[in-house]
ROBAVO-783363 format. One record per atom (N, C-alpha, C): residue in three letters; z, x, y. Coordinates in steps of 0.1 Angstrom, whole numbers, padded with zeros to 4 digits, always signed. Example, Ala and Ser with C-alpha at 12.3 -4.5 7.8 and 13.67 -1.06 7.14 Angstrom:
REM residues 2
ALA+0078+0132-0057 ALA+0078+0123-0045 ALA+0078+0132-0033 SER+0071+0128-0022 SER+0071+0137-0011 SER+0079+0129+0000 
END
This chain:
REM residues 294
UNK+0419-1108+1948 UNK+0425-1109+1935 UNK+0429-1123+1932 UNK+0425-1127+1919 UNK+0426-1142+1917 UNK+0445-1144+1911 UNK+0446-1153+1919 UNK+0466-1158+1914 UNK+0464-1161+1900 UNK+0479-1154+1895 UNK+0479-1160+1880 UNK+0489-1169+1877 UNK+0492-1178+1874 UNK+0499-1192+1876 UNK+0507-1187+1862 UNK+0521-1189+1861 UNK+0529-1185+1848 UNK+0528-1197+1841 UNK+0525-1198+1829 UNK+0527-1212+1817 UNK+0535-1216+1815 UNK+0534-1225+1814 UNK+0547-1238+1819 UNK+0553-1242+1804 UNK+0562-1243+1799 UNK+0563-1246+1785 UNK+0573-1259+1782 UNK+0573-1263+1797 UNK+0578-1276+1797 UNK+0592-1274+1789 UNK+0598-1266+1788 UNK+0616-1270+1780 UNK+0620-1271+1788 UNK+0634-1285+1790 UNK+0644-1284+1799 UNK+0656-1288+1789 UNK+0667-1284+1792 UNK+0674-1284+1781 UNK+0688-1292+1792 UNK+0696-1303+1786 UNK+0705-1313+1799 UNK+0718-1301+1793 UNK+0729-1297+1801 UNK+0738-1288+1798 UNK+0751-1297+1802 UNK+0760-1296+1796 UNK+0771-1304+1802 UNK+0786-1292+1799 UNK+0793-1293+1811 UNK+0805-1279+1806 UNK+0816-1295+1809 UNK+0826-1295+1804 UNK+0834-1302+1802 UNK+0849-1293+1805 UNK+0857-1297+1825 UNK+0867-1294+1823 UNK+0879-1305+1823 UNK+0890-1298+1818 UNK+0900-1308+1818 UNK+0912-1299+1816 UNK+0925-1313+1816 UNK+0934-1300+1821 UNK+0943-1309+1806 UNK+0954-1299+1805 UNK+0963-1302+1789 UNK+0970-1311+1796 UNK+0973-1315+1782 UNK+0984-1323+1780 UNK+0997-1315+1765 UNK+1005-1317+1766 UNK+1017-1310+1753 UNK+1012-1316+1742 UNK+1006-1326+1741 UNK+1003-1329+1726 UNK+0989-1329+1724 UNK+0984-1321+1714 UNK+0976-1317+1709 UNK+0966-1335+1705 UNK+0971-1341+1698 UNK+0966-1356+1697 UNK+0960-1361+1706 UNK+0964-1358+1721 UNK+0965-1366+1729 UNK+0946-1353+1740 UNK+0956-1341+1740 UNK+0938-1335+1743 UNK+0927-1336+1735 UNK+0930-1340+1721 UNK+0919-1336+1710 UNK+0911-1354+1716 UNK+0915-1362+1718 UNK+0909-1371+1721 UNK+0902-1372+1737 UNK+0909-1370+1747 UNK+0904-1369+1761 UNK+0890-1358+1758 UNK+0893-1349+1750 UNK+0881-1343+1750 UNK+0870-1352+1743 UNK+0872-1353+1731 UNK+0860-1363+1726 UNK+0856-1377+1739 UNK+0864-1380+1746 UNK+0860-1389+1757 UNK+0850-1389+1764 UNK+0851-1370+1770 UNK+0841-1367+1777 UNK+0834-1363+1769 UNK+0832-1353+1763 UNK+0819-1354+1754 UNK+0810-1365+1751 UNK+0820-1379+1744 UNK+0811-1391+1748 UNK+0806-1393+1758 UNK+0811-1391+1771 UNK+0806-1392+1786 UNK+0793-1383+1788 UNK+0799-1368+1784 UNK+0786-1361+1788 UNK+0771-1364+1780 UNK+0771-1370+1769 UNK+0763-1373+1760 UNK+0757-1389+1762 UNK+0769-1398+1771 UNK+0757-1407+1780 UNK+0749-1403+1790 UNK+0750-1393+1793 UNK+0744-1387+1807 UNK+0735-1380+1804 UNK+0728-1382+1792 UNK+0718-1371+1783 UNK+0725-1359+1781 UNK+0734-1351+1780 UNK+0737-1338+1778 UNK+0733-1339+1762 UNK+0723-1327+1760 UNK+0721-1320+1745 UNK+0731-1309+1738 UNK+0738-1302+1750 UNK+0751-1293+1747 UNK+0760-1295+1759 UNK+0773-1293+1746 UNK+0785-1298+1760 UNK+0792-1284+1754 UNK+0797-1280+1760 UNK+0809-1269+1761 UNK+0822-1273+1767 UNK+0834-1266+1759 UNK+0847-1274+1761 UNK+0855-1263+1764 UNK+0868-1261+1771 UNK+0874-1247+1779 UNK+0878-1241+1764 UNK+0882-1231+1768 UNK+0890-1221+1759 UNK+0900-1229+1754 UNK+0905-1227+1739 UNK+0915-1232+1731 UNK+0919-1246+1740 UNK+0911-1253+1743 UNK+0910-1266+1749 UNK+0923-1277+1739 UNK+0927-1278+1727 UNK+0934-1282+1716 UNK+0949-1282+1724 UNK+0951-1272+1735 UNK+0965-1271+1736 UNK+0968-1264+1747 UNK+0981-1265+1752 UNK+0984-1256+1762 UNK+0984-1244+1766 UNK+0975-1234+1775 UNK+0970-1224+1774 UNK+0988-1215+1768 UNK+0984-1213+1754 UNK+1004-1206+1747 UNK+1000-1192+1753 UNK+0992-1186+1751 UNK+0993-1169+1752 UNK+1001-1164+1767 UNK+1004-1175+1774 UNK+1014-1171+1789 UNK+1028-1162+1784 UNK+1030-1164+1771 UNK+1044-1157+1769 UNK+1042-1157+1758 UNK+1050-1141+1751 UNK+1050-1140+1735 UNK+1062-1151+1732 UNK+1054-1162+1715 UNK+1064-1168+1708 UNK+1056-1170+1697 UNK+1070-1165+1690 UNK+1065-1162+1671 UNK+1062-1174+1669 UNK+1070-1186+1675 UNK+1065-1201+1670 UNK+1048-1207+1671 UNK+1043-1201+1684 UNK+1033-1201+1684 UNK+1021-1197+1676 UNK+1025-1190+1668 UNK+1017-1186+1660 UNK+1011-1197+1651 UNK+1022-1208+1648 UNK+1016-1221+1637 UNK+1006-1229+1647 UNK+1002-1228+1657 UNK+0988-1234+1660 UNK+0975-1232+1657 UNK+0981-1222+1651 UNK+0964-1215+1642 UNK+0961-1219+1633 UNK+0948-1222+1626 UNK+0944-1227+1621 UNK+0933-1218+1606 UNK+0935-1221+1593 UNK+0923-1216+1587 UNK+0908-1229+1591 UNK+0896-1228+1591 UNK+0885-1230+1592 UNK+0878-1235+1581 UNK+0873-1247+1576 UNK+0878-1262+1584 UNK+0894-1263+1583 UNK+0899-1271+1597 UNK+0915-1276+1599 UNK+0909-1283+1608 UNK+0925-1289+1618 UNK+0924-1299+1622 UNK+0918-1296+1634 UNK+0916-1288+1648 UNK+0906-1289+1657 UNK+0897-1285+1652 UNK+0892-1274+1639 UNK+0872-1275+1639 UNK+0872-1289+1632 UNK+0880-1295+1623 UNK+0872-1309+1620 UNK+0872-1318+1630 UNK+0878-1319+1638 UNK+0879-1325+1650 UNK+0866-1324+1659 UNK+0862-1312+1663 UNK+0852-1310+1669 UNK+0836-1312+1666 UNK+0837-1313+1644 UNK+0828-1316+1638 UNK+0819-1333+1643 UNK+0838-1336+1645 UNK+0836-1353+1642 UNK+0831-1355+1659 UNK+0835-1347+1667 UNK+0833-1349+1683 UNK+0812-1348+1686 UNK+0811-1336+1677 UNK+0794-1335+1677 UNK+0787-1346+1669 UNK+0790-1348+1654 UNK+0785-1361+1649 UNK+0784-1373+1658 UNK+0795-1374+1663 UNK+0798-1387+1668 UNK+0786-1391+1681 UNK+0788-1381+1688 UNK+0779-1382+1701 UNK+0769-1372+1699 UNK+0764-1367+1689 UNK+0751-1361+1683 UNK+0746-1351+1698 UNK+0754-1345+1698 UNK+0750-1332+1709 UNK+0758-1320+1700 UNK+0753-1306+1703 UNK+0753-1295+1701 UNK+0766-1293+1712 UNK+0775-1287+1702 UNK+0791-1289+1710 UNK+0796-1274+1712 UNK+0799-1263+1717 UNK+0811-1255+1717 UNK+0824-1255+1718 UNK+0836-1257+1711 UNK+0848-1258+1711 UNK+0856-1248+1703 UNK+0868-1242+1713 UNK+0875-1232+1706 UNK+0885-1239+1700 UNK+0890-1227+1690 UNK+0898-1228+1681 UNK+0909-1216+1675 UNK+0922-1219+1675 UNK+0934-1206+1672 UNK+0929-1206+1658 UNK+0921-1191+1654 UNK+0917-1193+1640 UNK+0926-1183+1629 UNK+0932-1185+1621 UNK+0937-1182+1611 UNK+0931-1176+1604 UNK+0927-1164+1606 UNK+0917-1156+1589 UNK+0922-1156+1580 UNK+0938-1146+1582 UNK+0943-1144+1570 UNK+0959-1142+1575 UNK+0969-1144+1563 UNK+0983-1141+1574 UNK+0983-1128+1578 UNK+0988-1128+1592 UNK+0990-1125+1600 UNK+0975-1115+1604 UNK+0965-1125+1609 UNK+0953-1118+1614 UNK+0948-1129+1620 UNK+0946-1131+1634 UNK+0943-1140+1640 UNK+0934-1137+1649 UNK+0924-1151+1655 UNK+0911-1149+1664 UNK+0911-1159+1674 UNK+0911-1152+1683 UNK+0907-1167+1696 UNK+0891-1167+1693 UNK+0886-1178+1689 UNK+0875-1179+1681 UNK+0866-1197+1693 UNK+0855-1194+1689 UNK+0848-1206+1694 UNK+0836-1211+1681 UNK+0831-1223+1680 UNK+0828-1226+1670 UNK+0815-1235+1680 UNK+0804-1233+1673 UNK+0790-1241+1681 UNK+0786-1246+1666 UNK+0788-1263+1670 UNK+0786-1274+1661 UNK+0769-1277+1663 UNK+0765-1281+1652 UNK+0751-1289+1656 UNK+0755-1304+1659 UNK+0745-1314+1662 UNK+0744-1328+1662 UNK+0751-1337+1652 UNK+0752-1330+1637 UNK+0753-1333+1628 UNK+0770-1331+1625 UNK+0778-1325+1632 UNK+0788-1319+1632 UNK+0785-1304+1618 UNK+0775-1299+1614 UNK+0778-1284+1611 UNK+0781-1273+1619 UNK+0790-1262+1616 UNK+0787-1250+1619 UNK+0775-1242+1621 UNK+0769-1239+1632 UNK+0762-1230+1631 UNK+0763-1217+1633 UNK+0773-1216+1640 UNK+0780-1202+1641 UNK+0793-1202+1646 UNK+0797-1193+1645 UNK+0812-1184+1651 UNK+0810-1173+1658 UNK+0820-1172+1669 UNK+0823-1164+1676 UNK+0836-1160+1675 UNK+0841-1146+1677 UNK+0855-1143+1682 UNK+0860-1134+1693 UNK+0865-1137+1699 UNK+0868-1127+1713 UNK+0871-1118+1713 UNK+0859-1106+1716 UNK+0862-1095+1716 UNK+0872-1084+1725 UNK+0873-1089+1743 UNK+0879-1080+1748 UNK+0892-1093+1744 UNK+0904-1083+1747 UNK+0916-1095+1746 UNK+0927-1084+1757 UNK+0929-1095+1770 UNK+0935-1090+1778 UNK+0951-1090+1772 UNK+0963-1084+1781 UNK+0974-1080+1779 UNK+0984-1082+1796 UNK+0988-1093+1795 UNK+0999-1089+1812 UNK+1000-1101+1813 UNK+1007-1102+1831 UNK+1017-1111+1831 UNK+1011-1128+1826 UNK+1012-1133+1822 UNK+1005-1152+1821 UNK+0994-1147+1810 UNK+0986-1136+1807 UNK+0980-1133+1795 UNK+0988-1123+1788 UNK+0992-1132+1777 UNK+0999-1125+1767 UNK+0991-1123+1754 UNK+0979-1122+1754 UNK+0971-1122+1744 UNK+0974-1112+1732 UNK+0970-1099+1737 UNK+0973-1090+1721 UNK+0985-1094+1712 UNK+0995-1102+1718 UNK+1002-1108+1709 UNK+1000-1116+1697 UNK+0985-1123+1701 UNK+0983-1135+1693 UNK+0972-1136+1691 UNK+0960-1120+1692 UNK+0947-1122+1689 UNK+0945-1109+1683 UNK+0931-1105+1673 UNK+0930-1095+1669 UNK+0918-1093+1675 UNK+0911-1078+1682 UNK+0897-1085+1686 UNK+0887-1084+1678 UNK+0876-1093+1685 UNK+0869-1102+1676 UNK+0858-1090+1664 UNK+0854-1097+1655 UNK+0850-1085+1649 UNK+0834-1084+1642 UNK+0831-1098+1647 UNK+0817-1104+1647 UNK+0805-1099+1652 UNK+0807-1090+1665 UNK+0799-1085+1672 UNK+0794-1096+1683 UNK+0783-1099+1687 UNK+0776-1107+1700 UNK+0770-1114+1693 UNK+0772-1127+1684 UNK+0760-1128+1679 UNK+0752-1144+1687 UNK+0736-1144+1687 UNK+0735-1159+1691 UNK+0726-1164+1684 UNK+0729-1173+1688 UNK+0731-1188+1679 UNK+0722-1199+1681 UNK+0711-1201+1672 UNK+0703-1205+1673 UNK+0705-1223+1668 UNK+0702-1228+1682 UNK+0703-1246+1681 UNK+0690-1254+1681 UNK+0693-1270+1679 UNK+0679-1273+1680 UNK+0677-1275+1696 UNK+0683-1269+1704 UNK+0679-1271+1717 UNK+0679-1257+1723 UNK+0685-1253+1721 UNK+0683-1239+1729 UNK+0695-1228+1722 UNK+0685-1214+1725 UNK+0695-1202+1719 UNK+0709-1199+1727 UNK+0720-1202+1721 UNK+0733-1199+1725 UNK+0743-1187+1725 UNK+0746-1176+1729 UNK+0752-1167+1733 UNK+0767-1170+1736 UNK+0775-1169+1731 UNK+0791-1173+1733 UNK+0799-1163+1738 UNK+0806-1157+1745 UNK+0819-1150+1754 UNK+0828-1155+1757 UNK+0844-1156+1756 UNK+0853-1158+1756 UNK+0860-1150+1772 UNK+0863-1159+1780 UNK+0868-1158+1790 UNK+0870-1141+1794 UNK+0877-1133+1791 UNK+0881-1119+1793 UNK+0866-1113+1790 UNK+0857-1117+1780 UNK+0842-1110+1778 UNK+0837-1111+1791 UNK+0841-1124+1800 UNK+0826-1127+1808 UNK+0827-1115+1820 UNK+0838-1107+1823 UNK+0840-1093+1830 UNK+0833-1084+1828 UNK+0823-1080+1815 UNK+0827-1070+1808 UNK+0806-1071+1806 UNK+0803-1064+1817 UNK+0787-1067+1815 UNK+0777-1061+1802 UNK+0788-1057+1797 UNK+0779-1054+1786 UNK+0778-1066+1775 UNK+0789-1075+1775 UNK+0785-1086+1769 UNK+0771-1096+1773 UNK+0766-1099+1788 UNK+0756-1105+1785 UNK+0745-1095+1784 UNK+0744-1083+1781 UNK+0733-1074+1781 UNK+0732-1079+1768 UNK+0741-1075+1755 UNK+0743-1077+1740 UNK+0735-1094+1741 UNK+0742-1106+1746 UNK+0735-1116+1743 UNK+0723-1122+1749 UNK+0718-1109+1759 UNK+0701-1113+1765 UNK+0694-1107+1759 UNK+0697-1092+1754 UNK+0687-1083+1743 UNK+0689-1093+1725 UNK+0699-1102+1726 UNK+0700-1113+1712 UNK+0689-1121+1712 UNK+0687-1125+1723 UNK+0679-1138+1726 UNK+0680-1149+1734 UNK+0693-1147+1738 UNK+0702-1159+1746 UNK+0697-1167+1754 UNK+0693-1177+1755 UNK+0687-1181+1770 UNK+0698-1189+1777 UNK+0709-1193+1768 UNK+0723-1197+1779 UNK+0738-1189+1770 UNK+0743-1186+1780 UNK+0753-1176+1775 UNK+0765-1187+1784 UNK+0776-1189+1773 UNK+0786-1198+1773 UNK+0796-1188+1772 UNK+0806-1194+1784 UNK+0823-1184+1788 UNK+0832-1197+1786 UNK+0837-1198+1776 UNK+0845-1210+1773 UNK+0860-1202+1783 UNK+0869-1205+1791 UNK+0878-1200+1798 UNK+0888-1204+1803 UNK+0896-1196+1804 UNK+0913-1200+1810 UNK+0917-1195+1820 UNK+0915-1193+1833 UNK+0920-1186+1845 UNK+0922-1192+1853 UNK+0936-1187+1857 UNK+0942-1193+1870 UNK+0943-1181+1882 UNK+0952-1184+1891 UNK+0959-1176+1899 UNK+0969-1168+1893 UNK+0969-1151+1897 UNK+0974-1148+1888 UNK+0990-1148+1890 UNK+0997-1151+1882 UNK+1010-1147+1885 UNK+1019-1137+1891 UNK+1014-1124+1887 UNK+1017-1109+1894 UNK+1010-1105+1907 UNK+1000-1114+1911 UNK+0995-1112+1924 UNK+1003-1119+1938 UNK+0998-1110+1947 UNK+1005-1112+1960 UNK+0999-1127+1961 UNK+1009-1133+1964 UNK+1008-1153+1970 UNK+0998-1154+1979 UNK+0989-1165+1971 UNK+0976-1167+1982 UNK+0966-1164+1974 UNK+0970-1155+1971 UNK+0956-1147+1961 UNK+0951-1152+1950 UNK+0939-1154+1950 UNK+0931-1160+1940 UNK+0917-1151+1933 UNK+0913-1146+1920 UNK+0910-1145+1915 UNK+0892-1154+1914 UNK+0894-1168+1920 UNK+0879-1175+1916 UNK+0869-1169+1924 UNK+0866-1163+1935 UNK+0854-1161+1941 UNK+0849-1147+1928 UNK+0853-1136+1928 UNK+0853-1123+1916 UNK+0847-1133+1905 UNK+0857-1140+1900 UNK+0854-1146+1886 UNK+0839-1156+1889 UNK+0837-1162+1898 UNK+0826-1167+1901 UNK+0812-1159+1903 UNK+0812-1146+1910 UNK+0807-1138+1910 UNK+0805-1132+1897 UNK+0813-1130+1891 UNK+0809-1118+1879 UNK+0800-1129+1866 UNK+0809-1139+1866 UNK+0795-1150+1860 UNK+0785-1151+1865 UNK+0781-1148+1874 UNK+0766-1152+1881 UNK+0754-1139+1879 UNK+0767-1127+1883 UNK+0755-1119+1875 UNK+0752-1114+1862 UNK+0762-1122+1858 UNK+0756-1121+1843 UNK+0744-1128+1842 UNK+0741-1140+1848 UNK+0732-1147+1848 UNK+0719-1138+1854 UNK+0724-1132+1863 UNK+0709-1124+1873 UNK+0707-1112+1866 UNK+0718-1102+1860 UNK+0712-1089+1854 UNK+0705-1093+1836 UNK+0710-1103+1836 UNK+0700-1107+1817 UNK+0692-1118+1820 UNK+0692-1121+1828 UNK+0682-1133+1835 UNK+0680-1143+1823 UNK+0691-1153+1823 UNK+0699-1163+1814 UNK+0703-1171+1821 UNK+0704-1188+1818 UNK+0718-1195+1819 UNK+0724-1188+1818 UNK+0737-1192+1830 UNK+0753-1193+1823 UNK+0760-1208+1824 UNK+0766-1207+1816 UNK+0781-1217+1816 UNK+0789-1216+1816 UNK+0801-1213+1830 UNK+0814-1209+1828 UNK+0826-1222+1824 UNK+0834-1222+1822 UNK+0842-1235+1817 UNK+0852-1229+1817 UNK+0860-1235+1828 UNK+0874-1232+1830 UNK+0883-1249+1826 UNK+0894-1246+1826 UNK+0907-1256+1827 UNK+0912-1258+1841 UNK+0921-1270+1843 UNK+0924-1274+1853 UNK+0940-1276+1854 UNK+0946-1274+1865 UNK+0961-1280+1864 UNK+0969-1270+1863 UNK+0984-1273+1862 UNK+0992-1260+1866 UNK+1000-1262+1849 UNK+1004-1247+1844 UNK+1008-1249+1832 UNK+1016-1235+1832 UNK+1030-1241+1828 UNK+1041-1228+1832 UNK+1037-1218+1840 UNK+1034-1208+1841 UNK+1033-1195+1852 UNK+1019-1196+1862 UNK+1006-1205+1848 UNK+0995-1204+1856 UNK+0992-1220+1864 UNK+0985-1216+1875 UNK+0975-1231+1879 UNK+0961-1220+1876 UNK+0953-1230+1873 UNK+0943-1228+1866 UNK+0934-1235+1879 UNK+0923-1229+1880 UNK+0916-1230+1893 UNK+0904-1238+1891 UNK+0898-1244+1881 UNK+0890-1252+1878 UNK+0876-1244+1882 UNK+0863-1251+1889 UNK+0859-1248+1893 UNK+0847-1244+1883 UNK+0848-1253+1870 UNK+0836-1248+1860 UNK+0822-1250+1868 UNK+0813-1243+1863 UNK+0797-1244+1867 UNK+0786-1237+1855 UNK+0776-1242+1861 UNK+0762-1239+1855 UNK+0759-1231+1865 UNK+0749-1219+1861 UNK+0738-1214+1874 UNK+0727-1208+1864 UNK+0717-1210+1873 UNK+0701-1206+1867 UNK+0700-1182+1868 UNK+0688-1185+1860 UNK+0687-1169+1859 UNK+0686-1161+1875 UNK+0686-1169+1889 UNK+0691-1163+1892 UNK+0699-1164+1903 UNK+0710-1171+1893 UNK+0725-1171+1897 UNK+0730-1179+1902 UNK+0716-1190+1909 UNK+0720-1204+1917 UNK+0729-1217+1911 UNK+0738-1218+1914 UNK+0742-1228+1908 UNK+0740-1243+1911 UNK+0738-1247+1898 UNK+0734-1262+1896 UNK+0742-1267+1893 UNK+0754-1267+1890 UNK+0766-1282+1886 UNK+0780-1271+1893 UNK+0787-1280+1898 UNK+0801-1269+1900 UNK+0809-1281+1906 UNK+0819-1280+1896 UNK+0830-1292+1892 UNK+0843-1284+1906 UNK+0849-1296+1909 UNK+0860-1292+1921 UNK+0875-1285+1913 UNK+0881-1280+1917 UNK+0898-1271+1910 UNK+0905-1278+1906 UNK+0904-1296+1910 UNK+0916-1303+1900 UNK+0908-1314+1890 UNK+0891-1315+1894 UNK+0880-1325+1886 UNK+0883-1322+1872 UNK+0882-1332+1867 UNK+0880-1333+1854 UNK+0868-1345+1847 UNK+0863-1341+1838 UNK+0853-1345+1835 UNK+0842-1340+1824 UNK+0834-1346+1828 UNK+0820-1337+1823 UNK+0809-1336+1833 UNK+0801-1324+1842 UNK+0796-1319+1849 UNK+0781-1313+1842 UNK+0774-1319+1844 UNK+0755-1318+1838 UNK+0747-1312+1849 UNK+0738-1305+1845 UNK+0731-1301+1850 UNK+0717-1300+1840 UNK+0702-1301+1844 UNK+0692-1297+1836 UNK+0688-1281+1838 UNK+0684-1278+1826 UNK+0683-1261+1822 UNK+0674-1261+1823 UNK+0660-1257+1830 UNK+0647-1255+1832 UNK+0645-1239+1824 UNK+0641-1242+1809 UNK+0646-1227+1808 UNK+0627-1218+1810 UNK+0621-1222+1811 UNK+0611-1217+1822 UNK+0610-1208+1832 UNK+0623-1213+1836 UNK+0631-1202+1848 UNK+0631-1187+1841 UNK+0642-1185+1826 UNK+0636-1175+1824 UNK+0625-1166+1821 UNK+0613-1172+1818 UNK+0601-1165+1816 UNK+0594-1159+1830 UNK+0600-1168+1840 UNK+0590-1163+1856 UNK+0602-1153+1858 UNK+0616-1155+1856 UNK+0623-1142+1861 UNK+0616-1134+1857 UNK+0619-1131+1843 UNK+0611-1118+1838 UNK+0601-1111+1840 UNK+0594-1123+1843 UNK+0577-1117+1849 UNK+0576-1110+1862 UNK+0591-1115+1870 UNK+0590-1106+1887 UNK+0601-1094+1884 UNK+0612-1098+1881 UNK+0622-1080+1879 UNK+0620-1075+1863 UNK+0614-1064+1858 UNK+0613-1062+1846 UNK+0625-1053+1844 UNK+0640-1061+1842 UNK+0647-1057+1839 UNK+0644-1049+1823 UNK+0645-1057+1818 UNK+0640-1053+1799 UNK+0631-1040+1801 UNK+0621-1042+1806 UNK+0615-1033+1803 UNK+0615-1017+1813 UNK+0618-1020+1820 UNK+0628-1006+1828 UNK+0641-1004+1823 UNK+0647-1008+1815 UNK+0658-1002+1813 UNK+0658-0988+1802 UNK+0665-0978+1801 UNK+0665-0969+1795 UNK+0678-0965+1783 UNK+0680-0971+1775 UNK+0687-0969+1768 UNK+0688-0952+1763 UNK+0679-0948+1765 UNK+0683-0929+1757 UNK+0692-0928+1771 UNK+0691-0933+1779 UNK+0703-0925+1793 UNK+0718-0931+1791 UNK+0717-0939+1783 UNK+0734-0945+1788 UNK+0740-0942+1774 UNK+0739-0928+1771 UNK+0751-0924+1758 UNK+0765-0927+1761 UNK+0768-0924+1774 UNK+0780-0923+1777 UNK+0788-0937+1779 UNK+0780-0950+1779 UNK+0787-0960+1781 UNK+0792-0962+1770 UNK+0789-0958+1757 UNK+0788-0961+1742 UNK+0807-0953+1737 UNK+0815-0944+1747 UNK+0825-0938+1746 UNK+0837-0944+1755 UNK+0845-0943+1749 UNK+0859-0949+1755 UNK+0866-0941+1767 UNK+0863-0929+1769 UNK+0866-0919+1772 UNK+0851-0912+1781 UNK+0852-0913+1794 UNK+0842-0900+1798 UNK+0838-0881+1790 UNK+0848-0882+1789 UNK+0854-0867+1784 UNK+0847-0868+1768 
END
């Protein structure tokens, strides 16, 4: 039987996740971030991705009604910020943002700029955890957008919000979209209500990866760095290919910008050896579609 060689379509797309750790003034992160972004964007990166609500001190650790004025209606001061961060260094940018819809209705939201600093899409975070160091339901509504992705001049983008990247039905939603890199903009540390020692990053490392191997996609996870009231935040952002190998992986206190090239090629030969897609059986899984077994 003669070998059949898979076609080569030559895309490689340069990915850059950008971690870093806060500082209390907002002025002062909104700039270090544009730094690297300049950085990742000498190093050829075509898309950089920036951690969760990167703008400020991870606030959701404890309910405060004060906290609520970091929110923002859309354009404000971190999406224009981030506009000016993509224009500037002409890469395809992800950066979140405390979004203001309406009083009192709020979104931990992410925003994917073009080159040009436009909007191409929005995201908002659908699961939104609740406990000790995540005080979220306090200060998020969930998101109400659905999965949507987002089509760039470099490659289709899929966006999840840290508490999503658990939750495998979100990269199923953004691999049956089209996704070929699915971005976890993210905030996790060690957890505070856990027994001392105990860490969270191998699970969290793992459950990103197979998101990458069951939708056979990029991932980009993007965490924060540094200790911030209750949490230390474990760093440890990365890239990994469809299946699951990782190609960039930044150290727990690095900060920077961390590149890797996306061969997205990679996903066309996955697909051609596990035919996840096409073995899957959607008339059997009624029951995942209920909150409740019963």
């Amino acid at each position: 039987m003669k070998n059949v060689s898979l076609k080569k379509t030559l895309r490689t797309v340069r990915v850059a996740v950008v971690q870093m750790a806060s500082r209390e003034s907002r002025e002062e992160n909104l700039r270090r971030a544009d730094k690297f972004v300049s950085t990742a964007a000498a190093q050829g990166a075509r898309v950089v991705i920036l951690p969760e609500l990167f703008a400020d001190p991870y606030f959701p650790q404890r309910m405060d009604y004060a906290r609520y004025e970091l929110s923002e209606v859309i354009p404000g001061e971190v999406s224009g910020a981030l506009a000016s961060m993509a224009a500037r260094s002409k890469v395809v940018l992800v950066g979140g943002v405390y979004e203001r819809a309406a009083e009192g209705l709020w979104f931990n939201a992410a925003l994917v700029l073009s080159p040009r600093g436009e909007i191409l899409g929005k995201y908002r975070k659908v699961h939104i955890p609740h406990g000790p160091g995540y005080e979220e339901k306090f200060y998020f509504s969930p998101g109400d957008l659905g999965f949507p992705v987002i089509s760039t001049p470099e490659v289709k983008v899929g966006v999840g919000i840290c508490f999503d990247q658990w939750f495998p039905e979100v990269g199923r939603a953004l691999g049956l979209g089209g996704a070929e890199l699915a971005v976890f903009p993210t905030a996790i540390g060690n957890e505070p209500a856990a027994d001392p020692g105990f860490s969270t990053h191998e699970a969290w490392k793992t459950a990103c990866r197979a998101q990458a191997i069951y939708n056979q996609i990029f991932v980009a996870a993007i965490n924060r760095t540094g200790q911030e009231e209750l949490l230390k935040f474990y760093g440890r952002s990365f890239i990994c290919d469809p299946w699951g190998r990782v190609l960039v992986e930044a150290g727990e206190d690095d900060e920077g910008a961390f590149v890797a090239d996306c061969d997205l090629d990679i996903i066309h030969e996955s697909r051609a050896l596990f035919h996840f897609y096409r073995d899957r059986r959607p008339d059997s899984y009624g029951s995942l579609a209920k909150l409740s077994p019963a």
